[in-house]
N, C-alpha and C positions, 0 to 999 in steps of 0.2 A: 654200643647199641647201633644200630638201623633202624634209624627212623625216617617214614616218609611224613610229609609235609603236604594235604592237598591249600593251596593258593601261594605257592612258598615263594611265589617271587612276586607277590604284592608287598607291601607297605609293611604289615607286622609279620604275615609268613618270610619275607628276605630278613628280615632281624633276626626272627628264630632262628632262623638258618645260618646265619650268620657265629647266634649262641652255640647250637651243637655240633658247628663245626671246628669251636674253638676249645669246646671241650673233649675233640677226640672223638665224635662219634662220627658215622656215615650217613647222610642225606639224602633223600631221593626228594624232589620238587617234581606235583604233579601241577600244571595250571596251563587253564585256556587260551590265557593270556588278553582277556576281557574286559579287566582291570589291571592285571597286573604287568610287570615290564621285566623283558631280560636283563636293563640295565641294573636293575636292581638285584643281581643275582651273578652278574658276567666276571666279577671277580672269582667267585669259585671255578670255573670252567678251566678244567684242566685238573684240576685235583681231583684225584684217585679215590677221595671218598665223598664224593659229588655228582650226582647223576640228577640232569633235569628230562622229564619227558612231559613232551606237549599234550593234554590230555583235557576233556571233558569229562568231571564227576560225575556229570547227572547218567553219565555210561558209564559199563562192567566196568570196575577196576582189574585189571591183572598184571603183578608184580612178578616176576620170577624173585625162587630166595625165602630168606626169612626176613620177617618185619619182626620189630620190636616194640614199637609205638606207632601206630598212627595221631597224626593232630589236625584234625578237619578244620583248616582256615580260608578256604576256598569262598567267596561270596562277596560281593560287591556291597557298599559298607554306607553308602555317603547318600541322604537325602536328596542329591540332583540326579542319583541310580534309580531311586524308585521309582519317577514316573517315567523311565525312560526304558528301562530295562526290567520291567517289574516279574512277568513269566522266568525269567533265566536266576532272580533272586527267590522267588517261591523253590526252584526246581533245585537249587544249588542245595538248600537247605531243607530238602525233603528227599529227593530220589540220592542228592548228593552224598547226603549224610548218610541215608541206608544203606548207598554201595562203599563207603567209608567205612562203615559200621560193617558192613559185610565180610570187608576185607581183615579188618583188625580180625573178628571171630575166625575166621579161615586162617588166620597166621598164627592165632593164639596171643595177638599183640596187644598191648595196653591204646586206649582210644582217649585222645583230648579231643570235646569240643571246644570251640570257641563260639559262646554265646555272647549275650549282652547286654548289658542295662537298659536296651529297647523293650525286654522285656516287661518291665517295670510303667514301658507308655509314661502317662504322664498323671505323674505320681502323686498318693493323694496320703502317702505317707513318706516322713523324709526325716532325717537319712533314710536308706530304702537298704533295710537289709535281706538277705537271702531268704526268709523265712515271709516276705511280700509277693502276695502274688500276681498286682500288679495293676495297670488301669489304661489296657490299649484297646481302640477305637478296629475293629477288627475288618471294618468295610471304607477306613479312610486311606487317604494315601501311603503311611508310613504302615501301614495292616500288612503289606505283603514283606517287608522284612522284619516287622516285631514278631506277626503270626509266625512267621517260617524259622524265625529262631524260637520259640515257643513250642512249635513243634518240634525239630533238631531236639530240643532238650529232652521232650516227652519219648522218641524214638530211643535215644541216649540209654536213658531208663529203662524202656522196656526191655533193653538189648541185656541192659543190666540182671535185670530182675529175670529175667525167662532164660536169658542163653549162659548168666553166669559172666558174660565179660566184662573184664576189668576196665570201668569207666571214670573220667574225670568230666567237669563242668565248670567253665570258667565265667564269669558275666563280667564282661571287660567295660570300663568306663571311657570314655571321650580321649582318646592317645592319639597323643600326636608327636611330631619331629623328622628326621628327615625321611627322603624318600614319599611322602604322603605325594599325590597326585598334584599340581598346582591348579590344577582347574576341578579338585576332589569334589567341590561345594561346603565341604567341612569349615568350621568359621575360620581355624587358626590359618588352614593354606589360602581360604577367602581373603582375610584381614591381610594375611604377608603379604599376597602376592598385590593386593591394591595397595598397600602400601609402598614395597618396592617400585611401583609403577608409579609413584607419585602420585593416587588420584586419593577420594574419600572414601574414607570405610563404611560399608553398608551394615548400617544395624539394623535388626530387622524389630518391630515393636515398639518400644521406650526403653528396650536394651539391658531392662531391669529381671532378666530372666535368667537362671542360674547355670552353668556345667562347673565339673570337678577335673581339672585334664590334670594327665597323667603322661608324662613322658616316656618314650617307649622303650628307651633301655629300665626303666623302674616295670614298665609293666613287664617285658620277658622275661625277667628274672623272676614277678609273680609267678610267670606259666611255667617256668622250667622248674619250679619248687614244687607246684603242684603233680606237674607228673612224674615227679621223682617220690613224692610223697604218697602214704596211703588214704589219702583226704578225695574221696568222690565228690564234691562240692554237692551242687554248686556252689561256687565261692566267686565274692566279688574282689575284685583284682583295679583298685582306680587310685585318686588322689582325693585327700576329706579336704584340700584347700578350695574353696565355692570362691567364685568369681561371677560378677554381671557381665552380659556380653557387653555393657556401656565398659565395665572398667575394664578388661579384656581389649577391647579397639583403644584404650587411651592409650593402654602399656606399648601395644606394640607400634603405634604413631609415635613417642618417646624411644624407643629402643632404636625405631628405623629413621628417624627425624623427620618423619613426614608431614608437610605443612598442612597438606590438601584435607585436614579433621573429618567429620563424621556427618554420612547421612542418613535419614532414616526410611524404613520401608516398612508394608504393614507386617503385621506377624505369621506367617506359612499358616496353616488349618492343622490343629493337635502336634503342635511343637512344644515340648514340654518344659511349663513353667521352673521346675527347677529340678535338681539332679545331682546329689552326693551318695556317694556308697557309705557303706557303714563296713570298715573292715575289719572291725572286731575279730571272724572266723581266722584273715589269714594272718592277722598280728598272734593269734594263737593257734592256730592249727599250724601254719607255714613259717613261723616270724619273719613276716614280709610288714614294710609297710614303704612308702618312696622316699628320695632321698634326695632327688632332684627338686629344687626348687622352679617355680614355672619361671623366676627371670634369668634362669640360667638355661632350662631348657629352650624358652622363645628364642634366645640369643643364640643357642646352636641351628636353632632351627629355621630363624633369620638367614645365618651366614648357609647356609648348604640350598635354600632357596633363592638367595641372591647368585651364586653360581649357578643353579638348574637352570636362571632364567639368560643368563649371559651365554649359556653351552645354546639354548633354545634359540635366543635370536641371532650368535654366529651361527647357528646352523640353517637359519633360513634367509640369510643373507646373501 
């Protein structure tokens, strides 16, 4: 297959990429490069079925060629984007997604999005399975990326329902591992990287507030099952292991040996009290479920942040 990748050299699009390059297919990475990084990507460079082009979704897509799959991963992901970059996260997953979407129908291609458990806000039912519609604050800070993947989904469908394109819809839960930004804002590269650093981990709250992580080779495997599959989801794609962010900071102060323990901050404005998928659909539509345990994943994801930050400070030495 030929499949393009829009964000494919961020965080979870370099992994995908990674997956269908290893299974034989060809690649194209379209990304702004806004969030995301060549390094994460600069291994394929050179190979024959690997093409990166520097590009803006939120403009015309044009591909020479045939596509086979498009997989819309383009968008900036992490709670310290939103109030920073909030227009270019609206735009990515709205004009982005319909020149995405544009594109797959002109090629006759299959379309993943990649949605997300943001959708869900902050949940007034839980586990939160696909069939919830959700409890987001639509004029708070976290509104321009739950709304915009909200919409992304309803676009999705429409494309479905009126043009006949073959759609998928992913709702991705809390992933992490390597490659993640170290200054992402996400808790886990949060936590490593003050940990590494020897100082205290910032909880934010009484720390008693829930995520479900999912390590990223467990989730790509979800997505690569889904668009291989004829399951339009959306389908939620996470890990049912719940953790506090208090017990979450103790783990990884134990794993990194960090003495400097834990401080507290107040809690962000609609940061959501707790947060498990229910994946009922893809242990039966997909037989997915993870496999990774999080003290194996932290531990891989320790050691590849401990070198991101050794390459960081010889480099600015």
């Amino acid at each position: 297959m030929r499949i393009l990748i829009t964000g494919g050299a961020g965080f979870l699009g370099s992994h995908l990429t990674d997956r269908f390059l290893s299974e034989g297919h060809e690649v194209l990475v379209l990304d702004n490069l806004i969030t995301g990084s060549l390094d994460n990507i600069a291994h394929h460079f050179g190979s024959p079925r690997f093409q990166f082009i520097k590009h803006d979704v939120t403009n015309y897509i044009h591909v020479p060629g045939p596509i086979d799959a498009v997989l819309h991963f383009a968008s900036p992901a992490s709670p310290k984007d939103f109030p920073e970059i909030p227009i270019q996260i609206l735009k990515v997953n709205s004009l982005g997604a319909h020149n995405a979407l544009g594109l797959a129908l002109a090629k006759g291609a299959r379309f993943l999005l990649a949605s997300t458990s943001e959708v869900y806000g902050d949940p007034l039912v839980h586990p939160q399975p696909e069939s919830y519609w959700g409890n987001v604050n639509p004029i708070g800070v976290r509104g321009v990326y739950d709304e915009a993947k909200r919409f992304a989904e309803a676009i999705t469908m429409a494309y479905r329902r009126y043009h006949g394109l073959d759609t998928r819809i992913v709702r991705i839960f809390n992933t992490y591992g390597p490659r993640m930004r170290l200054d992402d804002g996400r808790v886990v590269p949060n936590f490593v990287g003050q940990a590494l650093r020897g100082e205290p981990l910032t909880v934010y709250g009484d720390g008693s507030q829930t995520r479900s992580f999912c390590y990223v080779d467990d989730e790509v495997e979800g997505f690569y099952r889904l668009l291989m599959s004829d399951e339009p989801g959306p389908i939620n794609i996470g890990n049912t292991v719940e953790n506090t962010m208090l017990e979450l900071a103790e783990r990884v102060n134990r794993l990194t040996a960090n003495p400097a323990g834990i401080i507290f901050q107040p809690l962000p404005k609609d940061d959501p009290k707790v947060r498990r998928p229910d994946i009922t659909l893809a242990r039966e539509r997909l037989g997915w479920e993870p496999t990774i345990s999080l003290e194996e994943g932290l531990t891989r994801t320790i050691d590849w942040c401990r070198k991101a930050l050794a390459t960081a400070s010889a480099e600015s030495a």
